[in-house]
N, C-alpha and C positions, 0 to 999 in steps of 0.2 A: 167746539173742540173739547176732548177728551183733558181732563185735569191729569196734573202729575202725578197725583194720588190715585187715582184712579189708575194710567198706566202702571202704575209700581205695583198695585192690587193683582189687577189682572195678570201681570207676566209673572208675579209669584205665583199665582198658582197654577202656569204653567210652567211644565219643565218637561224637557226631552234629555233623559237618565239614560246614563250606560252602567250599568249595574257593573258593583265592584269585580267580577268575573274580566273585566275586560282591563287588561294594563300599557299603556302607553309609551314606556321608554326603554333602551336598550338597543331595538334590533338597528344592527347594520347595512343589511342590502336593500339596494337600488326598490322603488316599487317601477311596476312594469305592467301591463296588459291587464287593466283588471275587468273581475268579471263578476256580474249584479248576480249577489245570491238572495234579495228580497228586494220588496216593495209595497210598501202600507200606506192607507191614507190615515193619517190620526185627526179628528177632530176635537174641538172646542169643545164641544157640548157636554159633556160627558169623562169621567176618569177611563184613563186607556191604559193597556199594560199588551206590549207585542214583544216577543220570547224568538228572536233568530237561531237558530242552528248555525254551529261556527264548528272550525278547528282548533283546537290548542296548536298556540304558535304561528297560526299564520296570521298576514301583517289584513286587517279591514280599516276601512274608512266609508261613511254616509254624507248623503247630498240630502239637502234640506229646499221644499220648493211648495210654493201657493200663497194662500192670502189671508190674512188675518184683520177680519173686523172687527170694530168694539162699537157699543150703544152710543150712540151720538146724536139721538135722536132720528137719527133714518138708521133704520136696520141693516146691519151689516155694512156698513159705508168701509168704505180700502180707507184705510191708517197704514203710516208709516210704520214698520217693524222695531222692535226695540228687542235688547235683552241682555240679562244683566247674572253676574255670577257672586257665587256669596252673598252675603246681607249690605254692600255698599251701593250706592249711589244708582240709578239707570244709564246706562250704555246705552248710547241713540246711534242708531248705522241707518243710512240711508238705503231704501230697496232699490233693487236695480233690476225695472222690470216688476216682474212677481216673485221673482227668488231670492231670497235671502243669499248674501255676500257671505265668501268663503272666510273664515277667520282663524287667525294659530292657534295651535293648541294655547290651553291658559298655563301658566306655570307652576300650577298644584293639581290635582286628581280627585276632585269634588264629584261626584257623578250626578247634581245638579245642573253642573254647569251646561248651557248650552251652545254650541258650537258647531260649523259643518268644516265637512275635508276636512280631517287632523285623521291620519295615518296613526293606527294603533296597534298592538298584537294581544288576539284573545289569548286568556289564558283559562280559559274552560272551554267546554262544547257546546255554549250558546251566549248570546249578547242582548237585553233587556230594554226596552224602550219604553216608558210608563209617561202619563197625563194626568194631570187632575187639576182640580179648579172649586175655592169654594162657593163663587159666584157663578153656578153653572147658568146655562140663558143668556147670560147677560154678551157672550161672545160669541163671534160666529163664525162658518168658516172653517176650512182642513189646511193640514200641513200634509204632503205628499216626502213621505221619507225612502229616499233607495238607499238601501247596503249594497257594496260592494265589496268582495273580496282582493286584496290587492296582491299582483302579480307578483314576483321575489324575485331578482337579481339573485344567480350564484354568487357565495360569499367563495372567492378563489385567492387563492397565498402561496404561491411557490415555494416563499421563502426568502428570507436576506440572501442580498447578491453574496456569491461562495466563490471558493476554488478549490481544484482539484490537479493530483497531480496526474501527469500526462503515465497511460495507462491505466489509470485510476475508471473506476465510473461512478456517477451522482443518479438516485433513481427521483426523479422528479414527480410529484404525485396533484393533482387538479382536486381532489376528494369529489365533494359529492356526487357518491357513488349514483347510478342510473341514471345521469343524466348524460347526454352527447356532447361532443369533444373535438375540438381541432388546433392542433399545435402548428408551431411557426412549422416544422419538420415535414408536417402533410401529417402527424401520425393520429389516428382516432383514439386511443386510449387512454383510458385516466392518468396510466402510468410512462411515462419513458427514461429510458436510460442513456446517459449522455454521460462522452469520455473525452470532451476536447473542450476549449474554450469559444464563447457567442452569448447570443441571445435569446431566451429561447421563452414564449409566450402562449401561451393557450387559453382562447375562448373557448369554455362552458353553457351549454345554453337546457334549460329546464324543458317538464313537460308544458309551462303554461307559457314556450318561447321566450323567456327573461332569459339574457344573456348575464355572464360576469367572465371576468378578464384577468390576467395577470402574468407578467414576464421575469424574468432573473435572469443576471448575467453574473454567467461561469466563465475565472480566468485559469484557465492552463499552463499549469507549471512544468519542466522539463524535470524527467526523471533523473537520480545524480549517477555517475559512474564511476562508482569507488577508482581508486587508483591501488598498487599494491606496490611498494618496492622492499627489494631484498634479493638474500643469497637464495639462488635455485637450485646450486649444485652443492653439496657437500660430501662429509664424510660420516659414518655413522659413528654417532655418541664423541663426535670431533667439537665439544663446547657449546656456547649460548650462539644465537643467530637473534638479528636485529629487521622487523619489517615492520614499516610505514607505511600510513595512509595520508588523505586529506586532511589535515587540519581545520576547527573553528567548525567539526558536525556536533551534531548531538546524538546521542546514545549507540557507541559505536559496539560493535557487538561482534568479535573475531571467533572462527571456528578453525582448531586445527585437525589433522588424519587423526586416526588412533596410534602412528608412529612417533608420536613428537609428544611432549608435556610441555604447557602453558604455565609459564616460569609466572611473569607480567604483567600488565599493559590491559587486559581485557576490560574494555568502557572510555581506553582511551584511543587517541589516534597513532599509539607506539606497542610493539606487542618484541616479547622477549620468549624465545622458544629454545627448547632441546630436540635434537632429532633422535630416538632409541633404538627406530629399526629401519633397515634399508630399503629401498626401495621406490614407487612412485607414490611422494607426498604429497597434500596440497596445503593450502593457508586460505581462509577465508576473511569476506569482513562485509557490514554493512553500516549502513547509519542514516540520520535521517537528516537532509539538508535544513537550511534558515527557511524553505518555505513549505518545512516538514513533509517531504519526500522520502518515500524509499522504493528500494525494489525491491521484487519479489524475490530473484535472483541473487546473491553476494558475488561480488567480484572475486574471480580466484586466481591465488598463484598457485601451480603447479610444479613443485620441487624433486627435486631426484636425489635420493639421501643413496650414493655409492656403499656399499658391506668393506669389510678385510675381506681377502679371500680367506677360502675357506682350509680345514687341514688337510695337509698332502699324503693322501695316500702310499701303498707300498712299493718302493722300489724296487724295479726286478734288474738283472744282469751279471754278470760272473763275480763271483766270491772269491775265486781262486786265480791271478793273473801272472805271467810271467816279467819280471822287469824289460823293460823295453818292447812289451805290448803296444801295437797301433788298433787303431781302428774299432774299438772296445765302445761297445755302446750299452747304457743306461738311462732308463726310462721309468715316469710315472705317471700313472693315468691322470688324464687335465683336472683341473683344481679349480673350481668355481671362482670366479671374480679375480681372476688372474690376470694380467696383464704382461707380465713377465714371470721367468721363475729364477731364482738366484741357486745356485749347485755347491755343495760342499764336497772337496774331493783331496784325497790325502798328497801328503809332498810329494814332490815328483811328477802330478798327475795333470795335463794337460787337454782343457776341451779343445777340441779342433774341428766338431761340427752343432749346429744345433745350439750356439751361446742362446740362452733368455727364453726358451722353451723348453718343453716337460721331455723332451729326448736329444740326446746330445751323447757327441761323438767323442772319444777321449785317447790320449796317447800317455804310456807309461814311460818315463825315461828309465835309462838303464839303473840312475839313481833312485828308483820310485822306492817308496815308502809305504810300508801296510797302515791301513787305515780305516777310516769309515767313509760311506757317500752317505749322502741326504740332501735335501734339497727343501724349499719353500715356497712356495706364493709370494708376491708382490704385484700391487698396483700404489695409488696413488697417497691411497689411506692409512698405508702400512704393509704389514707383515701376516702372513698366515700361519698357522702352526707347522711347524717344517716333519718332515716325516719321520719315521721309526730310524733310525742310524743303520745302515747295512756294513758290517763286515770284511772287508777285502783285505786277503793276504797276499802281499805281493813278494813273490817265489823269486828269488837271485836265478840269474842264468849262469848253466857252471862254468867254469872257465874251460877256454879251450886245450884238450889233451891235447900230450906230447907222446908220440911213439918212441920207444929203446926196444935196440936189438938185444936179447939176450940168446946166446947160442943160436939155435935155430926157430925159437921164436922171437914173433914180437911184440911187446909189453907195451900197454897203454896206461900215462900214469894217472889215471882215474882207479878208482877200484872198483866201481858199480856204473849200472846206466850206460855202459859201451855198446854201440853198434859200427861193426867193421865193414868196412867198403875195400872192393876192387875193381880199379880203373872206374871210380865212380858209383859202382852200383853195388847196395847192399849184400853184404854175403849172409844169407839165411840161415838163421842159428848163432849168426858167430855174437855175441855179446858178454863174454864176458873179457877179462880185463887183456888178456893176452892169446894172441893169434899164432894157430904152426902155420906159414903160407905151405898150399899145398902145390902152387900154379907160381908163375914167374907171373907180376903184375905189380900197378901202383896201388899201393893199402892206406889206406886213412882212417877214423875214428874219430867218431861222433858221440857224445856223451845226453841223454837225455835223464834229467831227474825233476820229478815233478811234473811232471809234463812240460819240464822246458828244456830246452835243445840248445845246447852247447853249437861255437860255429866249428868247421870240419879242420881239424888238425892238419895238422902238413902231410903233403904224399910220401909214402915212404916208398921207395923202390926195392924188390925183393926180387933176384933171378935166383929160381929154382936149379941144385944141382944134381939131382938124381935121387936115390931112397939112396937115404942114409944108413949105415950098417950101426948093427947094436954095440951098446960100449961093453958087453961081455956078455957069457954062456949062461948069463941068472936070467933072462926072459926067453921061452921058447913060445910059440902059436903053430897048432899043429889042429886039423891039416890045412895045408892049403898046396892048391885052391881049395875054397868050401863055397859051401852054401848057402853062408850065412852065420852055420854054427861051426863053431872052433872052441879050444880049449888053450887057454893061457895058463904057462905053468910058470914058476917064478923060484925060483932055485939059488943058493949061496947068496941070499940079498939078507943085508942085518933085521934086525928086529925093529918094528915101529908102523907107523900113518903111512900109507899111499895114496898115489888119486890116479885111476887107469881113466886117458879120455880116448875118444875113438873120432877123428875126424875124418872126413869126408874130402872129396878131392876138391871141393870149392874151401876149402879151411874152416866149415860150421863144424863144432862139436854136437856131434849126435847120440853119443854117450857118455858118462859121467858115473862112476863108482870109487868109493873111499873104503879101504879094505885096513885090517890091522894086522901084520901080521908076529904070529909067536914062534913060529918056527923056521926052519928054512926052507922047507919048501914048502909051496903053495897052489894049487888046482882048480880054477875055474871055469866053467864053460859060459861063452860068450853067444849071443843068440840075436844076429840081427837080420832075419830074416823078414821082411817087408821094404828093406833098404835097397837103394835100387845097386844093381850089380855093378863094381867098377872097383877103383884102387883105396883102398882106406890105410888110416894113419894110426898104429896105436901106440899112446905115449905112456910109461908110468912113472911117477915123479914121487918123491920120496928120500928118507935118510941124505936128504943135499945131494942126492944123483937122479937123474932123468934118462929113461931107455926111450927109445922110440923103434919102434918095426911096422912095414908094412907090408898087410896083408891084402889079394887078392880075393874081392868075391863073385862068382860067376856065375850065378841065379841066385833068384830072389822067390818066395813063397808067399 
């Protein structure tokens, strides 16, 4: 048997080196599938040095197998295996078979040391195996070394379990890129995107078939639904308004229209606004709940900010009215934002159609008073600018004439504005104050001034007694009959004003002349020639005496 000195001799100067290129610690994934990328025989005899081709980074390990004999007086005789790391003691392993027993890696990175299967990762592009011995001969015998490269598990991380809020989406990613892909979902792709709450897991599998795995579970939170309260309706520029939300959010965030100013409240769950213009407003808000949700959307109120109406245009209708007018109408074109219209109308003046809209009906009493109209707008909010003041003069009705007989006329005691009736119907021409009747009939008199209309006087009755003869030889009318043309002479009458009328057999005066005279006698020719033929009246009145004669006309020209 081989001394202990002797083994310690010989296995020093053997060693199976992984040259400093190759490092041991760190990687994480799984080995899997591996596949023999060498295979050497090293022998005893001789110093050996074998130079593998490797990858930076990926994971190798070698198997260690055959027989080692040492001089024992029969050549080559099988001895148990030994082998020892560092300068301490020999390590005795019993063979099993012809192979050298697998052993853990050692707990330092000596690249003397000798050891099979311990999983390592190159970090250059090849891996070194050397032999030497300085008692060459004296041992005998190969070590059969295989390398293998070892398969690699996908290193996969979803991630810590998360949440999301509902609507929300998480894009879930497997990483390494180019390999093949199957999610709990059926989906093939590295990537998916998930908006709901589960489980969700994907196997990864490489090109050398090394699987890796990994799941996350997504909890689904409900999105929040802001609430809004407050006033919806108001008035414009009618004060502050007060709107609420939920309580106990986080970063609450209000938007109002461009009609309102943001007094307030913005960040909290209270908001203080001004409304400035009318119209459809709105009020928004968001925030983000206790399990940091929000929407995309802000919950909205939707407000109606009411105007004043607007200013009331021009009023149109009669300027000029008689006291005791009915049925008198005045109007203004409609008035935006109206609701009603309120009317200004002077003493006396009574609406009687049309109350609270922009045309309306109205009655003057006999008491009415000049004044002005106008009118404005009204709704809820207020008042509009009421219109331009219109004008209205309210014209008395004259009183009703009284007829007096004087001689053979008769006298209405109006002075102006008279229209004389018989038996009802106008007599054409006759208006002014005093009437000669020329016919037996009932006579009345009507007074209009201003265009208002007295009521008809009392009937006077008048029976005609025949032509009256002249009160003396001072008026001649010669000739008659005529034709129209005659000559009035006027003879032994005093000095002064006269007034010759000439009326017609219905009683209208159809001529009218004021002569002065200076002498005693007087000559003019009379020419009423287009007057229809029949009995006419001529009166002249003067020095406090009054003639009257009448003349016959028997053609007309």
């Amino acid at each position: 048997m081989m001394s202990a000195t002797r083994i310690i001799r010989a296995w020093a100067a053997f060693a199976v080196m992984l040259s400093l290129f190759v490092h041991m610690e760190g990687f994480s994934s799984t080995p899997c599938n591996p596949v023999q990328v060498d295979q050497f025989t090293m022998t005893f005899m001789a110093p050996f040095v074998r130079n593998v081709p490797a990858i930076t980074g990926e994971m190798y390990y070698f198997t260690v197998s055959g027989t080692m004999n040492f001089y024992s007086g029969t050549p080559c005789g099988q001895w148990d295996a030994y082998y020892r790391y560092n300068s301490g003691p020999p390590q005795y392993s019993p063979v099993i078979g012809t192979n050298f027993t697998s052993t853990p890696c050692p707990p330092d990175y000596n690249p003397a040391h000798f050891y099979t299967s311990c999983v390592f990762t190159a970090t250059s592009n090849q891996l070194t195996f050397t032999y030497g011995d300085s008692f060459y001969g004296d041992n005998c015998g190969s070590m059969l070394i295989t390398v293998f490269r070892n398969g690699t598990s996908p290193s996969v991380f979803l991630g810590k379990d998360t949440s999301i809020c509902q609507g929300a989406s998480l894009l879930l990613d497997a990483g390494n890129p180019g390999d093949t892909y199957l999610w709990s979902t059926a989906a093939t792709t590295r990537t998916i995107l998930v908006n709901g709450s589960g489980t969700y897991a994907v196997t990864v599998t490489n090109n050398a078939g090394c699987t890796g795995t990994d799941s996350i579970t997504v909890t689904g939170f409900l999105m929040p639904v802001p609430s809004i309260s407050g006033d919806s309706n108001m008035c414009v520029s009618s004060g502050y308004y007060h709107y609420v939300t939920d309580p106990g959010m986080n970063s609450y965030q209000w938007t109002v229209s461009a009609g309102a100013t943001m007094i307030w409240g913005n960040g909290t769950p209270e908001l203080i606004v001004t409304w400035d213009s009318p119209g459809l407003q709105l009020v928004t808000v968001n925030y983000f709940n206790a399990n940091g949700c929000t929407v995309a959307t802000p919950s909205q109120l939707n407000v109606m900010v009411d105007p004043l109406p607007a200013a009331a245009g021009l009023v149109t209708g009669l300027r000029s009215v008689c006291a005791g007018s009915m049925g008198v109408n005045y109007s203004v074109p409609p008035v935006a934002g109206s609701a009603t219209y309120v009317w200004s109308l002077p003493p006396g003046v009574e609406i009687t159609g049309g109350a609270g809209t922009n045309s309306i009906i109205v009655d003057f009493s006999d008491m009415a008073q000049s004044g002005s109209v106008t009118v404005y707008g009204n709704n809820l909010c207020g008042n509009g600018e009421p219109a331009v003041p219109v004008p209205v003069i309210v014209n008395p009705i004259p009183p009703v004439p009284e007829i007096i007989q004087s001689g053979e006329w008769l006298v209405s005691s109006a002075l102006s504005g008279n229209q004389w009736y018989r038996d009802g119907m106008a007599i054409m021409g006759a208006v002014n104050d005093s009437l000669k009747p020329a016919v037996t009939g009932n006579y009345s008199v009507k007074v209009t001034l201003i265009e208002c209309e007295s009521l008809m006087s009392a009937v006077y009755s008048c029976i005609a007694t025949g032509t009256p003869s002249f009160s003396g030889p001072e008026v001649t009318l010669f000739p008659a009959p005529n034709d129209g043309r005659f000559v009035i002479s006027l003879d032994g009458i005093l000095q002064g004003s006269f007034t010759v009328y000439v009326i017609n057999g219905s009683g209208a005066e159809i001529y009218t002349k004021t002569i002065n005279l200076f002498n005693r006698t007087y000559l003019w020719t009379m020419d009423l020639r287009g007057a229809s033929p029949g009995l006419y009246t001529v009166v002249v009145d003067g020095a406090g005496k009054r003639w009257v004669k009448r003349v016959p006309l028997t053609q007309s020209h």
